[in-house]
C-alpha positions in Angstrom: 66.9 104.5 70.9 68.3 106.6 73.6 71.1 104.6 74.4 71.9 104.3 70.4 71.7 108.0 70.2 73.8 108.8 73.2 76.2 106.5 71.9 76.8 107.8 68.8 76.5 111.6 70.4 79.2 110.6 73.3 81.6 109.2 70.1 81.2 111.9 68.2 82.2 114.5 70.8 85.5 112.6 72.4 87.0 112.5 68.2 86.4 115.7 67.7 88.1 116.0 71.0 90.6 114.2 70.2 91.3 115.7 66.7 91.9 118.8 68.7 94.2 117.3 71.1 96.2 115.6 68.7 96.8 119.1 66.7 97.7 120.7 70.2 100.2 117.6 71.1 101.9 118.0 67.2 101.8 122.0 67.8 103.8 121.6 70.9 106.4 119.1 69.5 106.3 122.0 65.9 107.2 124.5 68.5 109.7 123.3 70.4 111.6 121.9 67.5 111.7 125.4 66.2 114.0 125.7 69.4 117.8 125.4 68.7 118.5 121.7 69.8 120.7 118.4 68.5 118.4 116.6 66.5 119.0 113.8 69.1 116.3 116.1 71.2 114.3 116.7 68.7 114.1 112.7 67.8 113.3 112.2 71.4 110.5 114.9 71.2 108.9 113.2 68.5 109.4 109.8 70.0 107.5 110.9 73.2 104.7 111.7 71.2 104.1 108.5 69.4 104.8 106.3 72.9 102.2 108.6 74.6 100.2 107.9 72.2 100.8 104.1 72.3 101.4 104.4 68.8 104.7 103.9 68.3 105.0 100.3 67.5 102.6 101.5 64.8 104.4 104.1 63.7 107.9 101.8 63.3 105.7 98.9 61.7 105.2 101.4 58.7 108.1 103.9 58.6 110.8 101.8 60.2 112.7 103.1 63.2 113.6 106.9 61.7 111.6 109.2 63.1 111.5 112.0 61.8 108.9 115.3 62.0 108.0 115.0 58.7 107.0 111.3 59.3 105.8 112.1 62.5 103.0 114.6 61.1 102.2 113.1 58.2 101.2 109.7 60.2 99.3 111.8 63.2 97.5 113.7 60.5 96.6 112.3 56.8 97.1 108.6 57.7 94.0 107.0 57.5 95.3 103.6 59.0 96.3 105.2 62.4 92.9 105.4 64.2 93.9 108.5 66.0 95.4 110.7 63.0 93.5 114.1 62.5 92.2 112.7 59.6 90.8 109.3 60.9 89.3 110.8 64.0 87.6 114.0 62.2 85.7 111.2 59.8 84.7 109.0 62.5 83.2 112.6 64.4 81.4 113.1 61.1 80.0 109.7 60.9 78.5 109.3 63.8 77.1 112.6 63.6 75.6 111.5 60.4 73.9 108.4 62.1 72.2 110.7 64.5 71.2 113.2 61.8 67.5 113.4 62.7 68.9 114.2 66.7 71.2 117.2 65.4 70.3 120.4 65.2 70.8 122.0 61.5 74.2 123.7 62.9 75.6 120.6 64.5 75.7 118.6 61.2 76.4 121.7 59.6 79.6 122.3 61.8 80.3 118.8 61.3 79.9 118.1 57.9 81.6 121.2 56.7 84.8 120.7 58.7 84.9 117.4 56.9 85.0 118.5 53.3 87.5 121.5 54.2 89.9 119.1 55.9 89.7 117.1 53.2 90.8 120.1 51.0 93.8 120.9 53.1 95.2 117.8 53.1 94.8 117.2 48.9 96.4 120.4 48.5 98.9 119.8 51.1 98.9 123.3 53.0 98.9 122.3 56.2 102.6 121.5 55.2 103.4 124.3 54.3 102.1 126.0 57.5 101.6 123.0 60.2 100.8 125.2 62.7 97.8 127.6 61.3 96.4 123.6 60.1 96.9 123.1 64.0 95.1 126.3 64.5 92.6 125.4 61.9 91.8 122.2 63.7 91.8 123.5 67.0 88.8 126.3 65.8 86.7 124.1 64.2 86.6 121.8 67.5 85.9 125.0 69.8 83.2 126.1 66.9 81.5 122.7 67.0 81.4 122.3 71.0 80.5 126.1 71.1 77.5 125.3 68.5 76.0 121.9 70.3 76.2 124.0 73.3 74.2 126.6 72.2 71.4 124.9 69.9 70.6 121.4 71.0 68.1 120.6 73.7 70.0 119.6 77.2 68.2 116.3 77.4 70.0 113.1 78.6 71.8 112.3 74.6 72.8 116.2 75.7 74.8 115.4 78.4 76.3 112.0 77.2 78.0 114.5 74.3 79.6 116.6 77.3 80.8 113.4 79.3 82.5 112.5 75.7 84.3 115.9 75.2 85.8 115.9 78.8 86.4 112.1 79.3 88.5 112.5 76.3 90.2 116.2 77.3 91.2 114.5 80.6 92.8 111.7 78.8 94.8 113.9 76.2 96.2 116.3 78.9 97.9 113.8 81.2 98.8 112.7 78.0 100.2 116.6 76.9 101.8 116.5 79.6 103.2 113.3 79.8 105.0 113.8 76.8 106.8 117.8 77.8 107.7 115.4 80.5 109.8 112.3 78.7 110.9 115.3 76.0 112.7 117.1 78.8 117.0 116.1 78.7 117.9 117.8 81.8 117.1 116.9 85.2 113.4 118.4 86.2 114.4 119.5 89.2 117.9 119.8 89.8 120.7 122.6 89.5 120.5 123.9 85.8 122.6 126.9 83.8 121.7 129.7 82.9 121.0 128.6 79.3 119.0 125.6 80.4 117.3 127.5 82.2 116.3 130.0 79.4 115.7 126.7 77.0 113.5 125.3 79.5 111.5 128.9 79.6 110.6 127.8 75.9 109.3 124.9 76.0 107.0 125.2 79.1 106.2 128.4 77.5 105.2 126.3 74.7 103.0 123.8 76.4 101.3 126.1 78.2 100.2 128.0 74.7 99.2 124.5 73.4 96.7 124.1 76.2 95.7 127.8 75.7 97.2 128.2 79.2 99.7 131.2 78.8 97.6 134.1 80.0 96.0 132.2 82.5 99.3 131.0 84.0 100.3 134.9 84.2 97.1 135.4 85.5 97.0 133.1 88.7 100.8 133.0 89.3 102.3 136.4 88.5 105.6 135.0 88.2 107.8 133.1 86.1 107.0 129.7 84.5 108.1 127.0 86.3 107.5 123.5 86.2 105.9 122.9 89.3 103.6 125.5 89.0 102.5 124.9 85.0 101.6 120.7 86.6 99.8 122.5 89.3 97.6 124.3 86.8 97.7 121.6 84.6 96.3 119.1 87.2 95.1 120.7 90.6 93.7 124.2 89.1 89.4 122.9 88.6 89.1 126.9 87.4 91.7 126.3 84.7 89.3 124.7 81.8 91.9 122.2 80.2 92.6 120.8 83.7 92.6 117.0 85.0 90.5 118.7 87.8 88.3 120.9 85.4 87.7 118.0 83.2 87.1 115.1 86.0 84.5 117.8 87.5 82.7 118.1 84.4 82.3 114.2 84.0 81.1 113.6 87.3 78.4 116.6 86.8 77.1 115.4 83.6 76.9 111.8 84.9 75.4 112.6 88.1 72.5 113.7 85.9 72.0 110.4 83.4 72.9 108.5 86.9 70.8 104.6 87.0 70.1 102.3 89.3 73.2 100.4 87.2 75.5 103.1 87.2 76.2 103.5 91.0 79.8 102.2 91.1 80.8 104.1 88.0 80.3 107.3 89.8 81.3 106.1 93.3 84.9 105.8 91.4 84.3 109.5 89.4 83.4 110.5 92.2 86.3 109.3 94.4 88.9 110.7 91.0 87.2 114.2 91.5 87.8 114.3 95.9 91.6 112.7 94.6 92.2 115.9 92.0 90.3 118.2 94.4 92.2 117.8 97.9 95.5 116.7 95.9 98.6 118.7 96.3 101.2 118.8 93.9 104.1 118.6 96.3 102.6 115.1 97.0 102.2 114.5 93.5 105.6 115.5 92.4 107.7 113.2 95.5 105.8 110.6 94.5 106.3 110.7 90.3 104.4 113.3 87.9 105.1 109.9 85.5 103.5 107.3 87.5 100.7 109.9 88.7 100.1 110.3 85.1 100.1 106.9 84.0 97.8 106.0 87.0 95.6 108.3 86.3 94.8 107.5 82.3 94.2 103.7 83.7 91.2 105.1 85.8 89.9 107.7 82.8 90.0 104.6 80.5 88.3 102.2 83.1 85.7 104.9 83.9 85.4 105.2 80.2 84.6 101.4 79.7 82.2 101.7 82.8 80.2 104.7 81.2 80.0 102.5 78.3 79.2 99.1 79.9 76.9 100.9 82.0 74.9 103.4 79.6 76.4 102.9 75.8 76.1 100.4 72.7 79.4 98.5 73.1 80.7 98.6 69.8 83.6 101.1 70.0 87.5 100.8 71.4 
């Protein structure tokens, strides 16, 4: 019963998870296509997104190959045949909540259930297009207001813990991925010689990323100085005090299983382990000779394999 329990408990946290990070990734690409720019750019923007996402062939199979923001948002939100739209992942948070009903506390389902039925109010009267980013906002609340209330009322017991692994197995994921895309949406050469007015443009849209990862303060904070590129990946990655982190997030998983540990599950966190001492005593100089691209990439493969291993290991294998 446990291990059907945690299940549903670890499922229900990383789509709510990734509802939220979906909205943030959509919010970044709203924002910087505010931004004067050819709509070659902004095409390339938008195209980033969906092959981030590995969704693009997707994407092409229903809407042919013009991509467009309109298209864009309307398949990463209200498309209930793309398994990670707002839409499909905020039911699929809901249902598995409802499976462990009897495990919830009144103001988990509660959270749950009612952030349901709104979204499904926004999208029948269409506002969120006429204001895509308070819907991102929207989304983005109800995922802190849900995490904030499991938190708060349910009993810290093994299920408890499984539900954290969830949330930051998935935030890992979905911030290389963030990242990822600012980087393939980028024209201009990251680090070479750019004008003055690229140099303004660029201000923009690492101003924007940093915002979508609630980052902006925080940046100002621990860097006092203008945004650049090398220092947002070093908060981004590196920083375990900056909560949306790889470090931050990798830390957290490795806590939380350390605590549901078995005598099955030592390799699983021998590798977390070894992810967390790779974040920890990284550098970004290394990281950035070497690819931010490849790093990325490298690093989803082992947050999907220590997924599968946490599921293998612990979980009823029934989701992908």
């Amino acid at each position: 019963m446990l291990s059907r329990t945690a299940d549903h408990l670890f499922w229900m946290s990383r789509y709510t998870e990734r509802a939220e990070n979906t909205a943030r990734m959509l919010d970044v690409n709203y924002q910087t296509a505010l931004l004067p720019q050819s709509a070659a750019v902004a095409q390339v923007g938008w195209q980033g997104l969906l092959s981030i996402s590995e969704l693009l062939p997707t994407y092409t199979a229903k809407y042919g190959q013009d991509i467009t923001s309109r298209n864009v948002m309307d398949f990463m939100v209200r498309d209930e045949s793309n398994p990670s739209s707002i839409v499909s992942c905020l039911r699929a948070a809901r249902e598995n909540a409802r499976a462990v009903r009897g495990a919830l506390t009144t103001e988990v389902w509660e959270t749950q259930n009612s952030t349901w039925l709104k979204l499904a109010s926004y999208l029948k009267t269409r506002d969120f297009e006429r204001d895509p980013g308070a819907f991102f906002e929207w989304v983005k609340h109800r995922s802190h207001l849900s995490r904030g209330v499991a938190i708060g009322t349910m009993l810290q017991d093994e299920a408890f813990h499984f539900y954290r692994m969830g949330t930051f197995l998935e935030r890992a994921d979905n911030t290389a991925r963030l990242l990822d895309v600012k980087f393939h949406a980028v024209e201009s050469d990251f680090f070479g010689a750019a004008s003055e007015l690229d140099q303004e443009y660029d201000f923009y849209h690492w101003s924007a990323i940093l915002r979508s990862v609630s980052a902006f303060e925080v940046y100002r904070k621990v860097y006092r100085d203008v945004i650049s590129p090398e220092r947002v990946a070093e908060l981004l990655i590196l920083r375990a005090d900056m909560p949306r982190s790889l470090a931050a997030s990798v830390g957290e998983v490795v806590n939380n299983l350390s605590v549901v540990a078995n005598d099955h599950s030592g390799e699983t966190l021998r590798r977390a382990g070894k992810l967390k001492a790779d974040l920890q005593y990284g550098r970004i100089d290394e990281i950035l000779a070497t690819g931010l691209h490849a790093f990325l990439t490298h690093f989803l493969d082992r947050v999907n394999e220590l997924g599968a291993r946490i599921s293998q290991d612990f979980l009823v294998p029934s989701h992908g």
